[in-house]
VOFI-987989 format. One record per residue (C-alpha): x, y, z; chain; residue number from 1. Coordinates in Angstrom, 2 decimals, always signed. Example, Ala and Ser with C-alpha at 12.3 -4.5 7.8 and 13.67 -1.06 7.14 Angstrom:
# VOFI-987989
((+12.30; -4.50; +7.80); A; 1)
((+13.67; -1.06; +7.14); A; 2)
This chain:
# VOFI-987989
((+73.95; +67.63; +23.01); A; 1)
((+77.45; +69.03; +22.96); A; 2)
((+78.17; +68.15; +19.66); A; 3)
((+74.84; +69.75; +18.63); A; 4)
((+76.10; +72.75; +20.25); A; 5)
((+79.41; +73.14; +19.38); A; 6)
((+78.10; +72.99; +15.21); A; 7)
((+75.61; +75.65; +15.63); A; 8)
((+77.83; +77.66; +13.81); A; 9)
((+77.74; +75.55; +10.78); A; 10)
((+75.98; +77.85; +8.71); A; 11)
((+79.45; +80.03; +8.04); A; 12)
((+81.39; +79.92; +5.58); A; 13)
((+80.67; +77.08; +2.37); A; 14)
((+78.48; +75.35; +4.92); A; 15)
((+76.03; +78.06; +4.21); A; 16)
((+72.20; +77.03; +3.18); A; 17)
((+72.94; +79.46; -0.58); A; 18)
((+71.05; +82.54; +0.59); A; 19)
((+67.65; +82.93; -1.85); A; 20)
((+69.26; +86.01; -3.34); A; 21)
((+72.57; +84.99; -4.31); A; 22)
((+70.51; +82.32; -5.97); A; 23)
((+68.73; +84.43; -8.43); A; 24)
((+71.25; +86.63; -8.62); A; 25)
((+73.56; +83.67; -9.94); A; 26)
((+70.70; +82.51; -12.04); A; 27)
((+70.63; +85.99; -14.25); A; 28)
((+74.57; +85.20; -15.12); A; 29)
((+75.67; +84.01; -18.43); A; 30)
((+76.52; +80.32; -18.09); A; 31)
((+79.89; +81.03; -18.67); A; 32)
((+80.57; +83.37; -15.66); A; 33)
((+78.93; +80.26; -13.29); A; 34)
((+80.76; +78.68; -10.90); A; 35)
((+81.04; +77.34; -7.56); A; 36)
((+80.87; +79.46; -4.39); A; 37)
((+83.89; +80.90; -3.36); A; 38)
((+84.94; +82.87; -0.69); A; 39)
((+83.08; +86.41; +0.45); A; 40)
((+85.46; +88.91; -1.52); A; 41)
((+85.49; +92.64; -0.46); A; 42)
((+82.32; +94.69; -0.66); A; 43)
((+80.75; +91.45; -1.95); A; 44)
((+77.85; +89.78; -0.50); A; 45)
((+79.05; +85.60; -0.15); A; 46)
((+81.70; +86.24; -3.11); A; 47)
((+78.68; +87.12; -5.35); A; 48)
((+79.07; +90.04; -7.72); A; 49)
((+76.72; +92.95; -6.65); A; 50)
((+73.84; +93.32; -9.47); A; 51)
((+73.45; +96.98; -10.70); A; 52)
((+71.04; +99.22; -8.14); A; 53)
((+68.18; +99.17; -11.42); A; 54)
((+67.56; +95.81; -10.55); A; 55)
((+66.95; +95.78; -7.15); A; 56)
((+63.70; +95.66; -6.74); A; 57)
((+63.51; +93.22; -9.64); A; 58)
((+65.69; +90.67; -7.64); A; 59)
((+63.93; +91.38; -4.34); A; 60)
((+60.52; +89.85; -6.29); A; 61)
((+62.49; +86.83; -7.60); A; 62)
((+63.90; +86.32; -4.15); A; 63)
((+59.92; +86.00; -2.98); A; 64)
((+59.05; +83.57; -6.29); A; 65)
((+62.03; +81.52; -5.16); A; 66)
((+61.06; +81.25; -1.71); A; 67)
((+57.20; +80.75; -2.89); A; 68)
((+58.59; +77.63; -4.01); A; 69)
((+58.67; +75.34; -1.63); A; 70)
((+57.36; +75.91; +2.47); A; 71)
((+58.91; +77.41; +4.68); A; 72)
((+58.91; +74.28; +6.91); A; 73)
((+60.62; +72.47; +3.91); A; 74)
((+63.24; +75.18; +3.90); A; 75)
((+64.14; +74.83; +7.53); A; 76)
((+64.11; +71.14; +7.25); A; 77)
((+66.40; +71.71; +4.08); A; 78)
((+68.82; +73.86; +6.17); A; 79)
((+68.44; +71.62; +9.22); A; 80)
((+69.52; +68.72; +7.33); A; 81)
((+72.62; +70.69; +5.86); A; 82)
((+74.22; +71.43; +9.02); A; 83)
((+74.11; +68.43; +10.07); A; 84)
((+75.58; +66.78; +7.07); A; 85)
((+78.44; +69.87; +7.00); A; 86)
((+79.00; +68.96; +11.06); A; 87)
((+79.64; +65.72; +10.14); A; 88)
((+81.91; +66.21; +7.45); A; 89)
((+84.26; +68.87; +9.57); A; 90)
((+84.43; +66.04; +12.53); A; 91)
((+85.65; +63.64; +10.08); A; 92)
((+87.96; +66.07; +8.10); A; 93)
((+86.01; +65.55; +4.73); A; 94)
((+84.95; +67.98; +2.56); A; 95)
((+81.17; +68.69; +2.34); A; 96)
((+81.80; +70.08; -1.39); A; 97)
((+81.62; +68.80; -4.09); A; 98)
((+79.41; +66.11; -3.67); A; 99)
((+81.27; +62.48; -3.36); A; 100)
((+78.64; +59.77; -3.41); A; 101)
((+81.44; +57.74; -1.23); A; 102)
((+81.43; +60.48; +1.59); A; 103)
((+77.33; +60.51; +1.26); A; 104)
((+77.28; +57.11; +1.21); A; 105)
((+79.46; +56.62; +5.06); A; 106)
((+77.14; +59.71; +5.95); A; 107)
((+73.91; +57.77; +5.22); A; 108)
((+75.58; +55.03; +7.10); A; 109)
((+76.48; +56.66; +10.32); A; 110)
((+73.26; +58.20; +10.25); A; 111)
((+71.73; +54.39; +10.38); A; 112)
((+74.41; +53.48; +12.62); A; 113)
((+73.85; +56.16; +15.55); A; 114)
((+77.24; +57.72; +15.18); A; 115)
((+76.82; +61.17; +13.26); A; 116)
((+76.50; +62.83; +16.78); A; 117)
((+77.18; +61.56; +20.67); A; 118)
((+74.08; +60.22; +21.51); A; 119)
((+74.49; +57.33; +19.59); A; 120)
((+70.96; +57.40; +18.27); A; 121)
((+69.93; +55.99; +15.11); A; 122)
((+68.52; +57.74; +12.68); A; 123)
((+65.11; +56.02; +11.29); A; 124)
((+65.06; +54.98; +7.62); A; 125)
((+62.27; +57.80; +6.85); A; 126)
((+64.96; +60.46; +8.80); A; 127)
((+67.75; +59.18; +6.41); A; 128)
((+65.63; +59.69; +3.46); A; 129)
((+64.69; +62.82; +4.16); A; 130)
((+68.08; +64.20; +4.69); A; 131)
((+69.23; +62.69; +1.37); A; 132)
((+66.62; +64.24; -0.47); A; 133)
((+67.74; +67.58; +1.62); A; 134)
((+71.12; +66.89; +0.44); A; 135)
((+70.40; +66.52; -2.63); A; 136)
((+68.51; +69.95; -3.03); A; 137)
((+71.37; +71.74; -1.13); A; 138)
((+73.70; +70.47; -3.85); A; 139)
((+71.48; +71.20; -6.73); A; 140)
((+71.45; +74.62; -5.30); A; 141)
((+75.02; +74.86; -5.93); A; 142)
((+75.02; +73.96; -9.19); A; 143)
((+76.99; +70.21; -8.33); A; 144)
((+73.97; +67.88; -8.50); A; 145)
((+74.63; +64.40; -6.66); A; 146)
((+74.16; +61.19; -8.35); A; 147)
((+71.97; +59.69; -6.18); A; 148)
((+72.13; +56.22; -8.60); A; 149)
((+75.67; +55.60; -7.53); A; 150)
((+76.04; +52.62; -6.26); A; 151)
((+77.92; +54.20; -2.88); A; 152)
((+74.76; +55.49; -1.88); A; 153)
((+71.96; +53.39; -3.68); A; 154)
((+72.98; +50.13; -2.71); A; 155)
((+73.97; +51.96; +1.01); A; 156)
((+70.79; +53.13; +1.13); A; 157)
((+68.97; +49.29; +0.31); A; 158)
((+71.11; +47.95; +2.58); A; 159)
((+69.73; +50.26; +5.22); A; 160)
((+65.93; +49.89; +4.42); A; 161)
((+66.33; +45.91; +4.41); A; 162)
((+67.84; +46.41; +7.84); A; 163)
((+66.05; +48.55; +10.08); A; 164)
((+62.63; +49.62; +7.81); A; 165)
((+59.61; +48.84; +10.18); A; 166)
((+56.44; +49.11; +9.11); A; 167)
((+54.84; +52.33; +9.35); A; 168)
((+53.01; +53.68; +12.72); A; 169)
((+49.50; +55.35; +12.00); A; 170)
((+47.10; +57.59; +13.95); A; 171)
((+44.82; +57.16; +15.49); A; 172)
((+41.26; +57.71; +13.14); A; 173)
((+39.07; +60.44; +14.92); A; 174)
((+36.09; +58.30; +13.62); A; 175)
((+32.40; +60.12; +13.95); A; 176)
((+31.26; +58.58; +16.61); A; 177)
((+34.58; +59.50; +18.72); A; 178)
((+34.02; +63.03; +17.31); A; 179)
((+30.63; +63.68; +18.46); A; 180)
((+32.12; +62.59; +21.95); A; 181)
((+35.17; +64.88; +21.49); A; 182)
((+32.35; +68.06; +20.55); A; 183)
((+30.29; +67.45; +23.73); A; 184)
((+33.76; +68.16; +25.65); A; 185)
((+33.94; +71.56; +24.46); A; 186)
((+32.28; +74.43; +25.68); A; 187)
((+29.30; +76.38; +23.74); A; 188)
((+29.44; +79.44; +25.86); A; 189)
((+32.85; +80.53; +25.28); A; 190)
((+35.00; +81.91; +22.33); A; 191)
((+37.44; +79.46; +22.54); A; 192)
((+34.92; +76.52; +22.58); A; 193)
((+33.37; +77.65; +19.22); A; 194)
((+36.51; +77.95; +17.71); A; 195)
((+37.72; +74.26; +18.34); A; 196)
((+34.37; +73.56; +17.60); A; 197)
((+34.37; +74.75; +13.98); A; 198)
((+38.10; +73.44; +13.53); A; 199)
((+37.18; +69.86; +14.66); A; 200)
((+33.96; +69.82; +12.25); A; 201)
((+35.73; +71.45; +9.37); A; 202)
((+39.08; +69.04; +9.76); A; 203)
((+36.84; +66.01; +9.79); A; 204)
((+34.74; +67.16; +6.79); A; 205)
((+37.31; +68.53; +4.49); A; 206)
((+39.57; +65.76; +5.55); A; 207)
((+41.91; +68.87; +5.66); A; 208)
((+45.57; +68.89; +6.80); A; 209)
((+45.92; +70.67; +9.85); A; 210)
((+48.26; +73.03; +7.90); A; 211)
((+45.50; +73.94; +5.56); A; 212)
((+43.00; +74.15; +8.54); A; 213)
((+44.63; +77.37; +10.29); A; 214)
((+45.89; +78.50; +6.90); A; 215)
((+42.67; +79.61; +6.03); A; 216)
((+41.35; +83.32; +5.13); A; 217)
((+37.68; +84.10; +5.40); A; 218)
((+37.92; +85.86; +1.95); A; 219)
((+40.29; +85.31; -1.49); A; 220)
((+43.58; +87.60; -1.70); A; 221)
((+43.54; +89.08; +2.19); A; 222)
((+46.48; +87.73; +3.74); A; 223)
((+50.06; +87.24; +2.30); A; 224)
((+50.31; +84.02; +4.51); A; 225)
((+47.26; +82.50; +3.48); A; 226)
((+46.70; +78.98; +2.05); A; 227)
((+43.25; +79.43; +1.17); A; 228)
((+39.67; +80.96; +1.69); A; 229)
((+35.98; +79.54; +2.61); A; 230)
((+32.85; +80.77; +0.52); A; 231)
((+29.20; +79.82; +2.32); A; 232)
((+26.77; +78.94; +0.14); A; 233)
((+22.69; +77.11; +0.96); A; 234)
((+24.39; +73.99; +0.66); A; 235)
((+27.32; +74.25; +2.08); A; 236)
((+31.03; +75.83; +2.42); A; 237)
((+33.51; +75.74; -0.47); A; 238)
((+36.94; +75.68; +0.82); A; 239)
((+39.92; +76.75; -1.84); A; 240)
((+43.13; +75.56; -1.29); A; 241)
((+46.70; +75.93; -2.35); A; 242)
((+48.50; +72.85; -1.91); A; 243)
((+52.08; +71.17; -3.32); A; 244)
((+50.52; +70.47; -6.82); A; 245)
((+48.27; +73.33; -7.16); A; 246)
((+45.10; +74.73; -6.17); A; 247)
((+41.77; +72.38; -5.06); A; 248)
((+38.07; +72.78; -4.20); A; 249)
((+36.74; +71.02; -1.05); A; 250)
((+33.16; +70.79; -0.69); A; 251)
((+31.78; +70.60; +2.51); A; 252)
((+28.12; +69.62; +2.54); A; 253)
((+25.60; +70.90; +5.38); A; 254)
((+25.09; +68.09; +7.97); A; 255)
((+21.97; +66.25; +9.13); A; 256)
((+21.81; +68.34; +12.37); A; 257)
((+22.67; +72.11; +13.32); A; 258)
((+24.57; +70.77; +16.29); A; 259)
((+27.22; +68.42; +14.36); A; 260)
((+26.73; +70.63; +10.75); A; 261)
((+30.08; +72.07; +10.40); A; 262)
((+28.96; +74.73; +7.84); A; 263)
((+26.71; +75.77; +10.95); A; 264)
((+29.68; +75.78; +13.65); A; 265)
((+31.56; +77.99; +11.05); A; 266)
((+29.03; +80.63; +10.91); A; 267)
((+28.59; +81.02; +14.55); A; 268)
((+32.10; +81.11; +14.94); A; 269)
((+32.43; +84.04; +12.68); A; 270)
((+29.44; +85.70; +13.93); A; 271)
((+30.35; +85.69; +17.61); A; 272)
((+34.08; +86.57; +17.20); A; 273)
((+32.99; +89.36; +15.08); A; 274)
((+35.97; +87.77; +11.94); A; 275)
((+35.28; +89.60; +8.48); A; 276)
((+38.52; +89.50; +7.33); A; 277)
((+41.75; +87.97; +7.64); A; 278)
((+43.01; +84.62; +8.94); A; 279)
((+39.86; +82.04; +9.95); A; 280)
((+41.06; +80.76; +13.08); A; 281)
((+43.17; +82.79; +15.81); A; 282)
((+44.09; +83.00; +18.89); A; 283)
((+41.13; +83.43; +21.57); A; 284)
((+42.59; +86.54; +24.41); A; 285)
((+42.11; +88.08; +27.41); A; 286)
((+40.19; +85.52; +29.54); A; 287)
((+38.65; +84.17; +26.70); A; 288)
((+36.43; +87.29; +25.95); A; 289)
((+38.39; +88.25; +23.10); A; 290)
((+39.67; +87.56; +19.24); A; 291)
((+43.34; +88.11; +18.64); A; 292)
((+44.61; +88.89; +15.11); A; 293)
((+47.44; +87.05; +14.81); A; 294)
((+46.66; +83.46; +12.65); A; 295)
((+46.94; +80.15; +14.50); A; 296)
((+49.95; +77.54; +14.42); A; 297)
((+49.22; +74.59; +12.95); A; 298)
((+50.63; +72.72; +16.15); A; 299)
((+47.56; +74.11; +17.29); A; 300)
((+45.19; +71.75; +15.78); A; 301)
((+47.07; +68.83; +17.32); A; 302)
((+46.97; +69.61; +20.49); A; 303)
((+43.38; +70.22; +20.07); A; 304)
((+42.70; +66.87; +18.89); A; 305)
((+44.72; +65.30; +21.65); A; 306)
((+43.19; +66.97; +24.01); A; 307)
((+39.65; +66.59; +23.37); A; 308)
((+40.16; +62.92; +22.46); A; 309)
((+41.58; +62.45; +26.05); A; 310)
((+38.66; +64.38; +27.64); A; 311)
((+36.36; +61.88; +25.89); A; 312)
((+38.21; +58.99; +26.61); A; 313)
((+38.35; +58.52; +23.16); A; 314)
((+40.50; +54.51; +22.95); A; 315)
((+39.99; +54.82; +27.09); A; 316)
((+41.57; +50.82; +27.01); A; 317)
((+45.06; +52.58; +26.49); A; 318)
((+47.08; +54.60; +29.00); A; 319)
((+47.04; +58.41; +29.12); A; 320)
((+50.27; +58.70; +27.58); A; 321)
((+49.34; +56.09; +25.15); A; 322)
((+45.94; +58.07; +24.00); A; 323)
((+48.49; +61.25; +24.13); A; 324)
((+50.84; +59.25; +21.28); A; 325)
((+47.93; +58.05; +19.35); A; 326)
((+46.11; +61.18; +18.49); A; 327)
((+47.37; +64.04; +15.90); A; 328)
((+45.54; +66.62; +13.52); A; 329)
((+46.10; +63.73; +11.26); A; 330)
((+43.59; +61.83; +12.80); A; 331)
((+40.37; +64.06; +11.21); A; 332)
((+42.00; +63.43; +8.15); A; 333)
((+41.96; +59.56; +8.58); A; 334)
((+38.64; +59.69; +9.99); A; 335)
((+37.17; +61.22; +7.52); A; 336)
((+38.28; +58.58; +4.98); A; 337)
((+38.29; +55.27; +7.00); A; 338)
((+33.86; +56.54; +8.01); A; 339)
((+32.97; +57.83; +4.38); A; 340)
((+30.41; +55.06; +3.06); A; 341)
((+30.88; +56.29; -0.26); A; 342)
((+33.15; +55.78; -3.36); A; 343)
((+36.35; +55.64; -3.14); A; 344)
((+36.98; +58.50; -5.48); A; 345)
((+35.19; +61.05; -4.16); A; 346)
((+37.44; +60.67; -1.08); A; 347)
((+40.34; +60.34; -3.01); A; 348)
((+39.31; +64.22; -4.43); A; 349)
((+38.12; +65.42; -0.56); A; 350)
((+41.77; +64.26; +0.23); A; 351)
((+43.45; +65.93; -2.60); A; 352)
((+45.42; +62.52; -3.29); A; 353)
((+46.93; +62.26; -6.54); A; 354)
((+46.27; +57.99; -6.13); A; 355)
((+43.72; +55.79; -4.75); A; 356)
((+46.61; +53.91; -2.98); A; 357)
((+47.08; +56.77; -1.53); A; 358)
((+43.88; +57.23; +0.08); A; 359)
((+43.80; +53.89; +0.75); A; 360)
((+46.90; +54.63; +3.53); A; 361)
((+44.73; +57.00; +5.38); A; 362)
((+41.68; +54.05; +5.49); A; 363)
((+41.81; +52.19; +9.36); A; 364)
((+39.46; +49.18; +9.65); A; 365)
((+37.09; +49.75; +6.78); A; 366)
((+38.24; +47.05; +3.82); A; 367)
((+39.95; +44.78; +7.13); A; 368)
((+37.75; +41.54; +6.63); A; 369)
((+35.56; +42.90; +4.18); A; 370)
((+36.68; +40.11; +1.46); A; 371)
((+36.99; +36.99; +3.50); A; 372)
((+38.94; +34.36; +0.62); A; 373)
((+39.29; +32.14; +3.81); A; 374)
((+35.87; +31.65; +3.02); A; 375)
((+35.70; +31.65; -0.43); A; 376)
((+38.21; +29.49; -0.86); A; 377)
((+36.01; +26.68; +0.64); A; 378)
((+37.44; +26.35; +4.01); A; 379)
């Protein structure tokens, strides 16, 4: 898009995401000598004072607990979201600081509306959120929170979901029978097959995200980018995991049969690529004889799951670019808790959900019908 184009180079200037070390370095000042950013001064980095050589290395580790914060996918989308509010404001010759909740407010609105940038597209009412809540860490950053209660933006923002909310769009549940399909696709003799093996059986059975699937380690404290580690016990594999509100156990039992056990596909997995150490799950190279080094994207695990889903003709009474739409690395997730015959709260834990209503969002077809008041009401 032009206009997308022509405000690449919003992040000059006050349109700036803060940089993480001006940041700390603004969080060490006395209160008194805070104050809004101003413009870079000479032999200043962004108009912040330079902090005395000593403490160097002291800021460079606060600058990695900052930015240990919060994901790096949530900073981009953070940044992302900035820009485009700060575009906005420059095309309509408003200031994007300090926060107005009457300039937010027409923002939100032209976001809704389709006419933030040229294509005219609206944005939906999950998008607008989002940037909202974006907005209103990029403001809190700068010390000049945004009232988010005001009514230029709250009763905007109602407005907006009464109009265009539509209910939300699931996929797809990988359930086990479609998974066992999906497995039979793949193939045994080769690196690569083992791999997506162990990822699909260990996605399903963890009901892990597909973030937390590649983010794995086979050991504890081996890789600065790791989210977790997998111990192998007689009964099964414990996976540890750091996630947004701390760090979880997932047990993963063995299964009824070598062939579908995922504790089973693991081990062969790491046996044949020769893995000790490092990330789980990489990248299978050179003709598919060898094990890269390099960790796996999590994009990875989606495409996997589309595309052995496909290759089983996993929902074959939709189109191919139907199937295509339907199918995510979400969909091991939501298999695993619309096929577990068990309590609810032990698949609430698996999940890592902090409420049953939340697991009860990733359930397809298992409760549908299951009370029948039609019935019981006497008709």
């Amino acid at each position: 898009m032009a206009d997308d184009a022509q405000d690449s180079s919003a992040g000059s200037g006050k349109d700036d995401l803060p940089d993480i070390i001006d940041l700390v370095m603004e969080m060490g000042r006395p209160a008194e000598q805070k104050k809004a950013p101003s413009p870079p001064l000479a032999g200043t980095a962004n108009g912040m004072e330079r902090l005395p050589v000593h403490l160097d290395a002291l800021a460079d580790r606060a600058r990695d607990y900052v930015e240990a914060a919060s994901s790096a996918n949530t900073r981009r989308a953070y940044a992302s979201d900035w820009k485009h509010f700060a575009a906005w404001c420059r095309r309509q010759h408003l200031d994007a600081l300090p926060p107005e909740p009457q300039v937010v407010g027409l923002y939100i609105t032209a976001c809704a509306s389709g006419a933030v940038t040229g294509d005219k597209k609206p944005n939906s009412v999950s998008t607008i959120e989002r940037r909202l809540s974006s907005l209103a860490w990029n403001f809190a950053q700068r010390g000049q929170p945004l009232d988010r209660k005001d009514r230029h933006i709250a009763t905007v923002l109602a407005g907006i979901r009464n109009t265009h909310a539509k209910p939300p769009v699931q996929k797809e549940a990988i359930l086990p029978e479609d998974l066992l399909i999906m497995l039979e696709t793949l193939d045994r003799g080769s690196l690569r097959g083992l791999r997506d093996r162990a990822m699909l059986l260990l996605g399903f059975a963890g009901g892990l995200r597909r973030s937390e699937i590649v983010g794995l380690d086979v050991g504890r404290d081996q890789t600065k980018d790791s989210s977790g580690w997998i111990e192998i016990f007689d009964k099964g594999m414990l996976v540890t995991l750091r996630g947004k509100t701390g760090w979880r156990e997932v047990e993963i039992g063995r299964g009824a049969s070598d062939a579908t056990c995922p504790v089973v596909s693991m081990q062969t997995w790491l046996k044949l690529a020769r893995i000790g150490h490092g990330p789980l799950f990489r990248r299978v190279t050179g003709q598919g004889k060898a094990v890269g080094a390099e960790r796996l994207k999590d994009q990875e695990v989606a495409r996997l799951v589309k595309r052995a889903a496909l290759a089983a003709g996993v929902r074959g009474d939709l189109s191919e670019g139907e199937r295509g739409q339907k199918f995510s690395g979400h969909a091991l997730r939501a298999g695993l808790a619309s096929s577990a015959e068990v309590d609810e709260r032990y698949v609430q834990k698996q999940l890592g959900h902090a409420s049953a209503e939340m697991t009860r969002r990733y359930q397809r077809r298992r409760d549908r019908f299951l009370v029948n008041l039609t019935k019981a009401s006497g008709l």
